[in-house]
C-alpha positions in Angstrom: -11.4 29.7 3.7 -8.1 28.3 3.8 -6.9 25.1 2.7 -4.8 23.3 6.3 -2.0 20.5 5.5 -3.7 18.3 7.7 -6.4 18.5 5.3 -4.6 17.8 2.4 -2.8 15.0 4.4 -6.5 13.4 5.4 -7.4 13.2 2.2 -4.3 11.4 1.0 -4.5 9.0 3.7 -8.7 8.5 2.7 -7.7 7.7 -0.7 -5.9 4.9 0.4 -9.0 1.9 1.2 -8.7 -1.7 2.2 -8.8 -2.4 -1.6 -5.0 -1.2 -1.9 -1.8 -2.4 -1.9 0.8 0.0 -0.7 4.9 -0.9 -2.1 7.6 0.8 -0.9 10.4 0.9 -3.1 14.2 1.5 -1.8 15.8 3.1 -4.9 19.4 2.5 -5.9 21.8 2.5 -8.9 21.8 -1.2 -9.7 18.9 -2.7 -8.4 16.0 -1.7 -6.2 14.2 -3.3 -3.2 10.3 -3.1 -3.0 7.9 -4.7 -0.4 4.5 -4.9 0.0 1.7 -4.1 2.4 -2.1 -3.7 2.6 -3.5 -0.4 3.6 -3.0 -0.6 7.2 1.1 -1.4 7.2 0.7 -5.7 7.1 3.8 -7.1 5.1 2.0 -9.1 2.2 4.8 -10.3 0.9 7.0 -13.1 2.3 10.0 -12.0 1.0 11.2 -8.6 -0.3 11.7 -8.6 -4.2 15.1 -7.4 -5.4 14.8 -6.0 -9.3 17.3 -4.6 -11.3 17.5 -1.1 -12.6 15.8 -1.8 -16.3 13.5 -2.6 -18.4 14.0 -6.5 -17.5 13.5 -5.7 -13.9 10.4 -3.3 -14.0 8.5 -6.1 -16.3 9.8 -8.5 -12.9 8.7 -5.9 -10.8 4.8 -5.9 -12.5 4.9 -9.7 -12.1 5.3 -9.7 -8.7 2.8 -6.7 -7.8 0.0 -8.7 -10.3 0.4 -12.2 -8.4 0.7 -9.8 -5.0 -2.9 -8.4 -6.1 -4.3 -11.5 -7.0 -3.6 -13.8 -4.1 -4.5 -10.7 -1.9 -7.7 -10.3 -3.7 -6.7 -6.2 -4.0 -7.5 -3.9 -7.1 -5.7 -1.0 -6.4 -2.3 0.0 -6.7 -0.2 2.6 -4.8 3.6 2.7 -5.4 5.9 4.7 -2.9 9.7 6.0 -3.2 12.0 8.4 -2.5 12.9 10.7 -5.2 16.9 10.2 -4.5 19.6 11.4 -7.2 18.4 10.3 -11.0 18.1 6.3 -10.7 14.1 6.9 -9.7 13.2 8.7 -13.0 13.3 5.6 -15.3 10.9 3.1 -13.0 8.9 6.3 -12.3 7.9 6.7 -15.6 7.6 3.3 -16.5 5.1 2.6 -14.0 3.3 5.5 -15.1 2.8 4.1 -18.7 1.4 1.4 -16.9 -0.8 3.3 -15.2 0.2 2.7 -12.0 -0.6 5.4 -9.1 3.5 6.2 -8.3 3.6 9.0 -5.4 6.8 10.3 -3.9 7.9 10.0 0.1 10.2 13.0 1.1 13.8 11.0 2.1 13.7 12.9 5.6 10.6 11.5 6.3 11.8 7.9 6.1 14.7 9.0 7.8 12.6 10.1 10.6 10.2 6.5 10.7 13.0 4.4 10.3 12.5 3.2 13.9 8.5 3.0 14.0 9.0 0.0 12.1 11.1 -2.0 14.9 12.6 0.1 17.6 15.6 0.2 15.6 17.6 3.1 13.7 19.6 0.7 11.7 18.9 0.7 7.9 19.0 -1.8 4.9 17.1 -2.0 2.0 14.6 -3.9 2.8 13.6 -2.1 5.5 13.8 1.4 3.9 11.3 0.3 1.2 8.7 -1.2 4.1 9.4 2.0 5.7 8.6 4.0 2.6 5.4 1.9 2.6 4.2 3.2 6.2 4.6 6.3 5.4 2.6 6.1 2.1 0.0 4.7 4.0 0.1 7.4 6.5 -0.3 9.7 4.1 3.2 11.4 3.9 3.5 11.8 0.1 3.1 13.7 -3.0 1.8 12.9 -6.0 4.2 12.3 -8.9 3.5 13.5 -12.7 5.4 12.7 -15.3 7.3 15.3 -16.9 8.5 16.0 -20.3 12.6 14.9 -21.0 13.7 18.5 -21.0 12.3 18.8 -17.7 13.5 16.0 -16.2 16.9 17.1 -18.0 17.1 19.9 -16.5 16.2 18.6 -12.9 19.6 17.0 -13.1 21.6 19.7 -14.8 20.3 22.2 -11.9 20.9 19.5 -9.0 24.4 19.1 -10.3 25.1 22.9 -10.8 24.5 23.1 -6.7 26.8 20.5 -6.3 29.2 22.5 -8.0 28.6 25.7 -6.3 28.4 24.4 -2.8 31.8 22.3 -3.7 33.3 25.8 -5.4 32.2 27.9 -2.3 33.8 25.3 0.0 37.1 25.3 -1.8 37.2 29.0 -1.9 36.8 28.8 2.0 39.8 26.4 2.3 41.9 29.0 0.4 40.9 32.1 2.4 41.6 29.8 5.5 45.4 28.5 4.2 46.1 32.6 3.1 44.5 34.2 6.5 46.7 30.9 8.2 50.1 31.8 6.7 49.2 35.6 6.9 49.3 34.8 10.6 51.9 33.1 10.5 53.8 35.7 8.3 53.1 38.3 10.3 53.8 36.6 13.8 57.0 35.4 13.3 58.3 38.3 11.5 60.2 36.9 8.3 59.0 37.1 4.9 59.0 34.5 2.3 
């Protein structure tokens, strides 16, 4: 018998009970942007929490989730975000010593529920992360394992090395266009350079 997504999507979105809180975390460079809601997409928190991108900021972070699940009256944890360049890695992990559930939400799949939320395609940070938090709580994410430093090393090192290549092919396009361009032009006008 065969194993069907929808299956596999069913039971992600029955492992989520009315004993969880669901965060959505907007991931940036600097400073991230989490908010929080209970398993069926209500906003828990009055405000979005803004943390910084270290150690100081994650220890805020686990402050404002602990007084989240205790004037909610919730014991479990679910933590959502979008595995976007490198700046996830460090909270990621963290949160795993912790041992806090952390799952990943595929970026086009916000993209896509940006306007479930409020009708609206416009995007800030806020928003992103309670959009990140919907979709966790619909079931739209995979599970994240933390892997060894080499790993995650060369996660970067092989993301940047298609940077390169798509930038090299795409320069090499621009200089077949300029040489086919003054070929044309070369051979049109009938004087040589």
């Amino acid at each position: 018998m065969k194993f069907k997504q929808s299956d596999e999507q069913n039971q992600r979105i029955e492992r989520i009970t009315p004993t969880h809180l669901v965060i959505g975390i907007d991931m940036a460079k600097d400073a991230h942007v989490a908010q929080a809601t209970n398993f069926r997409g209500i906003v828990l928190s009055k405000r979005h929490l803004s943390f910084a991108n270290n150690k100081d900021g994650f220890e805020r972070f686990g402050r404002w989730v602990s007084e989240l699940q205790q004037k909610h009256r919730l014991n479990n944890i679910i933590i959502g975000m979008e595995p976007t360049g490198h700046y996830w890695f460090n909270l990621a992990n963290w949160l795993v010593e912790q041992r806090l559930s952390v799952v990943l939400v595929n970026p086009v799949t916000t993209k896509r529920n940006k306007e479930n939320r409020d009708n609206s395609p416009s995007k800030n940070d806020p928003k992103d992360a309670l959009v990140i938090a919907d979709v966790v709580s619909r079931g739209y994410y995979s599970e994240y394992t933390k892997q060894s430093h080499s790993f995650q090393r060369l996660r970067v090192i092989m993301s940047d090395r298609e940077f390169w290549v798509a930038n090299s092919i795409r320069l090499q396009n621009r200089i077949i266009r300029w040489l086919d361009i003054i070929g044309d032009y070369r051979g049109s006008s009938g004087s040589h350079w």
